[in-house]
SEDRENKE-828335 format. One record per residue (C-alpha): residue number from 1; residue in one letter; y negated, z negated, x. Coordinates in Angstrom, 3 decimals, padded with zeros to 6 digits. Example, Ala and Ser with C-alpha at 12.3 -4.5 7.8 and 13.67 -1.06 7.14 Angstrom:
<recs>
- 1;A;004.500;-007.800;012.300
- 2;S;001.060;-007.140;013.670
</recs>
This chain:
<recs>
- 1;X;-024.895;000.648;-004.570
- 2;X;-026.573;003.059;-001.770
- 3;X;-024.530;000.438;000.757
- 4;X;-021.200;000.660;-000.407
- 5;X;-019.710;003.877;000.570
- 6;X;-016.063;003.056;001.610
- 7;X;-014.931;004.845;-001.357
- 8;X;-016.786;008.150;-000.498
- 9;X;-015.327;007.896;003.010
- 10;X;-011.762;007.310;002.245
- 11;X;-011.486;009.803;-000.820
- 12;X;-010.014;012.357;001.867
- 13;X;-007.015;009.639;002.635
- 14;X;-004.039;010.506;001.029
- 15;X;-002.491;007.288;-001.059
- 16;X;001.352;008.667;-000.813
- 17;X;003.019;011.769;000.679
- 18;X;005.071;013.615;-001.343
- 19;X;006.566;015.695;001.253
- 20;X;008.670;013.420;002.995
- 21;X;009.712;011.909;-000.648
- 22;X;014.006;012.297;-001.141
- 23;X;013.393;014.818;-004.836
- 24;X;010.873;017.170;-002.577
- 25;X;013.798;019.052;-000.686
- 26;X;011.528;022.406;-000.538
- 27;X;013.834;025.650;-001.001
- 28;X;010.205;027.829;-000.865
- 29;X;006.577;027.257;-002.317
- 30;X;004.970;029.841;-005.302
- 31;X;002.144;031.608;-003.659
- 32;X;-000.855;031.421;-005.885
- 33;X;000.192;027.907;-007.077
- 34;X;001.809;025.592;-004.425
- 35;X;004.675;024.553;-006.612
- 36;X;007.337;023.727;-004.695
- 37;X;010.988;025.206;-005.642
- 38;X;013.911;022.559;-004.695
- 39;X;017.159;023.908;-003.883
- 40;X;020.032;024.924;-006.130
- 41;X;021.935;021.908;-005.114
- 42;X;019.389;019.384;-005.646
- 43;X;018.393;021.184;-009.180
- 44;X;022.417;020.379;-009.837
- 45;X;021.946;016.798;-008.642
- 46;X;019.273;015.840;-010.985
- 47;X;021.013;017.754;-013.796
- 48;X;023.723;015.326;-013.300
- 49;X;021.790;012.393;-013.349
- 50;X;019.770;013.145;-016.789
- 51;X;022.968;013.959;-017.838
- 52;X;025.073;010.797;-016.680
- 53;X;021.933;008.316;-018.268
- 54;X;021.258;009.692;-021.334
- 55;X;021.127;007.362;-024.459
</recs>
């Protein structure tokens, strides 16, 4: 077990990036938290499509 370490050396490797993702159009980050706030038009765009594929 001592000779396997690829997993402690790679933990730092992000697996995906979010920020270049199409729903993470960043209007402005919280502070304390890092959430990010979208804009008001993409907010309306996903409104639209929850609303246009509900069951």
């Amino acid at each position: 077990m001592a000779q396997n370490r690829y997993k402690e050396t790679h933990m730092s490797m992000p697996v995906e990036n979010h920020d270049t993702a199409a729903w993470a159009n960043i209007n402005a980050m919280k502070e304390v938290s890092n959430v990010p706030i979208p804009d008001e038009i993409q907010v309306n765009n996903a409104k639209e499509y929850v609303d246009t594929n509900q069951k």
